[in-house]
N, C-alpha and C positions, 0 to 999 in steps of 0.2 A: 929857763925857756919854757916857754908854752908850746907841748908837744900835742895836737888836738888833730883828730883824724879827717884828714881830707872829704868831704863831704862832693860825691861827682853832683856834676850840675847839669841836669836834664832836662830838657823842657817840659811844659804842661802835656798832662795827657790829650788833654781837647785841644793841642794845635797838632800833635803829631795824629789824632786823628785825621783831620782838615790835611796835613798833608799825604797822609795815603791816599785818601777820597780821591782829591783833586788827581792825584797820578792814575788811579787805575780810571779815573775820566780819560782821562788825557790819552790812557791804552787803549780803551775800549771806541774812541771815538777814531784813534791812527787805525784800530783793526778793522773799524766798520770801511775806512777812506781806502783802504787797501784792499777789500771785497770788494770795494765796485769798481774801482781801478783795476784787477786781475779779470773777475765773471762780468762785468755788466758791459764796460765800456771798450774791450778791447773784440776786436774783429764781431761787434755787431752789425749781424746783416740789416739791406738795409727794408727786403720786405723775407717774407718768412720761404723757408725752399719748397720745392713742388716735389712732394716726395714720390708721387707718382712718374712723374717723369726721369727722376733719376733711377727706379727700378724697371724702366720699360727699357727694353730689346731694342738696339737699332735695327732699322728695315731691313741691313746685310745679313742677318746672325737670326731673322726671325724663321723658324720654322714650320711650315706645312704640314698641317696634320696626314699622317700615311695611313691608309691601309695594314693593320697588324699582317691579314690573314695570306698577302702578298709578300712578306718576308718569309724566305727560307726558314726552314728548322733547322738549328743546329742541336747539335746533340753531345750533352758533356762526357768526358772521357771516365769511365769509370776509374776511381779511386784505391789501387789495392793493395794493403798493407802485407 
């Protein structure tokens, strides 16, 4: 009998390049589809906010400039260890 050592059988280097390539395309293009599906397209406004009006005081809650010199003095309590 002819004992002769199995030789594996691997394909070319230049296709298993070509297959990596083609896969991290194939990642690189799902990650970029799923960036703009998460930040671009979900709850985009549809004109930009008025940040001014969101940090203005409603008319109830707005306050009256006072007279400092019209408030009482109080006086803090001395501290004694």
């Amino acid at each position: 009998m002819n004992t002769t050592p199995l030789d594996p059988t691997l394909p070319k280097p230049s296709l298993l390049r070509w297959e990596i390539g083609i896969a991290l395309l194939i990642k690189i293009l799902l990650l970029i589809g799923l960036w703009f599906l998460i930040f671009r397209w979900m709850d985009k406004p549809v004109s930009k906010p008025d940040v001014a009006a969101h940090f203005a005081l409603p008319a109830t809650q707005a306050v009256a400039p006072t007279d400092i010199s019209s408030q009482p003095l109080t006086q803090d309590t001395p501290h004694v260890r």
